[in-house]
C-alpha positions as CSV (number, residue, x, y, z in Angstrom):
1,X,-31.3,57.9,-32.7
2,X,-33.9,57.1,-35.6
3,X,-35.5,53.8,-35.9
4,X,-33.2,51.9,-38.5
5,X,-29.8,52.6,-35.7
6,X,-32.5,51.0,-33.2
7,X,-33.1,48.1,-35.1
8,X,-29.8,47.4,-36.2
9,X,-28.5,47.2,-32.6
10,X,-31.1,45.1,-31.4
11,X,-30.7,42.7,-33.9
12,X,-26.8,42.8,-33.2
13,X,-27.6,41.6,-29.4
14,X,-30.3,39.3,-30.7
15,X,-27.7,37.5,-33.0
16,X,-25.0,37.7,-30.1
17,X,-27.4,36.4,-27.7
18,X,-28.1,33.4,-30.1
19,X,-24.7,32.8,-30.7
20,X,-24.2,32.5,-27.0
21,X,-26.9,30.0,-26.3
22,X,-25.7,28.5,-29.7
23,X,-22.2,27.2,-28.3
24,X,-24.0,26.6,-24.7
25,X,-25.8,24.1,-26.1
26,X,-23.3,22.6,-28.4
27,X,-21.2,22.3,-25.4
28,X,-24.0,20.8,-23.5
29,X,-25.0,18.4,-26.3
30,X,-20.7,17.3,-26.5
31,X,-21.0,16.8,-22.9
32,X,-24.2,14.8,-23.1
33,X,-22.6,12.6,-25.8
34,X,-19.7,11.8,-23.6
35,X,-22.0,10.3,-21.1
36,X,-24.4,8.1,-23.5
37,X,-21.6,7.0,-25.4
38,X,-21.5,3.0,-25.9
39,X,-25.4,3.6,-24.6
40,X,-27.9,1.6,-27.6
41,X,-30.8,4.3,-26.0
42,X,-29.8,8.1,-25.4
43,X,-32.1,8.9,-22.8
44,X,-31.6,10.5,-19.4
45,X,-33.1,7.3,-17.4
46,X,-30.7,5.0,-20.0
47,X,-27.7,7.0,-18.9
48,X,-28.7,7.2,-15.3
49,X,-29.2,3.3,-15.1
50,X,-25.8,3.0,-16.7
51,X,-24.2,4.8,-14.3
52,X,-25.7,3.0,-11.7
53,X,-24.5,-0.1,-12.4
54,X,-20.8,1.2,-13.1
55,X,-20.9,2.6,-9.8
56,X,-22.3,-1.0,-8.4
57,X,-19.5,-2.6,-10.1
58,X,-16.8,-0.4,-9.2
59,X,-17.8,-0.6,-5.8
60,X,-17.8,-4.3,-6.0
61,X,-14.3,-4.5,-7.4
62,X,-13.3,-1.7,-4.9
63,X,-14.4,-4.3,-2.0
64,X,-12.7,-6.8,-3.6
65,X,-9.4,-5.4,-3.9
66,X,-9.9,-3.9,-0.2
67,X,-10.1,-7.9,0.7
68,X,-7.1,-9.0,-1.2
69,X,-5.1,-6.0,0.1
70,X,-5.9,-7.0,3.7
71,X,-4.7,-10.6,2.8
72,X,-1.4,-9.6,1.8
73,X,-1.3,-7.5,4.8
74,X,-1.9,-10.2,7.2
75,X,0.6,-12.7,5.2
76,X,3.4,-9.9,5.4
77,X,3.9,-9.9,8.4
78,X,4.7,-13.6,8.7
79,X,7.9,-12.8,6.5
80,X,11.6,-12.3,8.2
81,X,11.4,-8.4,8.9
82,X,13.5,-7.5,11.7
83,X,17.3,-8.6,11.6
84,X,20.0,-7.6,14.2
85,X,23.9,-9.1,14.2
86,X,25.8,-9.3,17.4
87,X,29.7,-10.5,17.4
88,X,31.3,-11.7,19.8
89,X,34.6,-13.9,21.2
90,X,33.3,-16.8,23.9
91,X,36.5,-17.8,24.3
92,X,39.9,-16.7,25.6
93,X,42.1,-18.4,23.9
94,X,40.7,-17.3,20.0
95,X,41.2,-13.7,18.8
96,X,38.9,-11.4,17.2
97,X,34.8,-11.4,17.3
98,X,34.8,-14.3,15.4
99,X,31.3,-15.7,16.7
100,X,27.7,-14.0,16.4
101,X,24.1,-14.1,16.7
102,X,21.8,-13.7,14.2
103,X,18.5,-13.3,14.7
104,X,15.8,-12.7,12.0
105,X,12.0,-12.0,13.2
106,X,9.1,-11.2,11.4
107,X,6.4,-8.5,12.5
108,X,5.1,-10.3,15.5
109,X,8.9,-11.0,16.8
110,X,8.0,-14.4,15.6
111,X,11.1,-16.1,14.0
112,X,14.7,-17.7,15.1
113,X,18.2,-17.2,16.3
114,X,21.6,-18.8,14.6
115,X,24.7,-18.6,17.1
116,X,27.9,-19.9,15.9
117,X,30.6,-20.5,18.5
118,X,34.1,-20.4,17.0
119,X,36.9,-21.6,18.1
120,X,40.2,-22.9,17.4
121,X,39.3,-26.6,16.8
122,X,36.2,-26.1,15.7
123,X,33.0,-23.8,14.7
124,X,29.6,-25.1,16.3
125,X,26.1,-23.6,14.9
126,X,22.9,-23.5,17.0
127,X,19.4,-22.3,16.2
128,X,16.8,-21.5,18.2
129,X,13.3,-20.5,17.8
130,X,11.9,-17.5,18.8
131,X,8.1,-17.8,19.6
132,X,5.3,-15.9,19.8
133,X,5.1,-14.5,23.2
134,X,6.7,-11.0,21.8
135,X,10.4,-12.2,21.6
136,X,10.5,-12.8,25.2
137,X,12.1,-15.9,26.0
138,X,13.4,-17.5,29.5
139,X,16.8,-16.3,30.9
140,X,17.9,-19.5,30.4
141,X,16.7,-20.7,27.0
142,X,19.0,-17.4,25.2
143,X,23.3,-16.0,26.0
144,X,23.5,-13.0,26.9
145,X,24.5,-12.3,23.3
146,X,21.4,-14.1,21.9
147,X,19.2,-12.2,23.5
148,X,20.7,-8.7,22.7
149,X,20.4,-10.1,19.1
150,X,16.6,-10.6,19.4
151,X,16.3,-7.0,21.7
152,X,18.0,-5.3,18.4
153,X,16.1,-6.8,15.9
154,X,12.9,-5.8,18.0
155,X,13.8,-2.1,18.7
156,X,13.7,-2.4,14.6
């Protein structure tokens, strides 16, 4: 190989090698601009500060909506959730399932129970409410149908 061959392929990786480090660091500088962008100074310590206080901020907002969330968490479960229907005929002299028991809880089996008794004179409607000691009431406060209402709308 004489000298002029030599050269020639030395410059040829010499130019290739610059236009490598050529798009590297237009690359790098694109990147770099992305970062500083709406920044007055272009420094590393500018961008670095920047970013610190978006993070800060983000964090803070993050917190915040953690809060709220928990809020409407804890007020959900106050609404009517749980629902069960039960038929039923009290009487003998009526036909069909005519009556029912509705009972509509919320998340902590918190809520009430409507009963209408129909019959042939006359429909009656009762509420009652359903407190907070897990659904559980006495014996004697729910009907048998009542309280299989409330035990269905639990097992929801």
């Amino acid at each position: 190989m004489d000298t002029q061959t030599l050269m020639l392929i030395v410059a040829a990786i010499l130019t290739l090698w610059l236009l490598i480090l050529t798009i590297l660091y237009i690359r790098q500088q694109q990147f770099f601009a992305r970062f500083t962008k709406g920044l007055s100074q272009k420094d590393l310590k500018s961008l670095l500060e920047h970013i610190d206080h978006m993070l800060n901020k983000h964090q803070q907002e993050l917190e915040q909506l953690q809060r709220t969330v928990k809020k409407d968490q804890d007020q959900s479960r106050k609404h009517l959730q749980k629902y069960a229907l039960v038929r039923f005929n009290p009487f003998d002299e009526t036909g069909g399932d005519q009556s029912f028991a509705l009972s509509l809880l919320n998340a902590d089996d918190e809520g009430f129970v409507v009963t209408s008794l129909h019959s042939r004179d006359v429909t009656r409607v009762y509420a009652k409410n359903i407190g907070s000691n897990n659904g559980k009431q006495k014996k004697s406060e729910l009907s048998k149908e009542e309280h299989e209402a409330v035990a269905q709308a639990i097992q929801r």
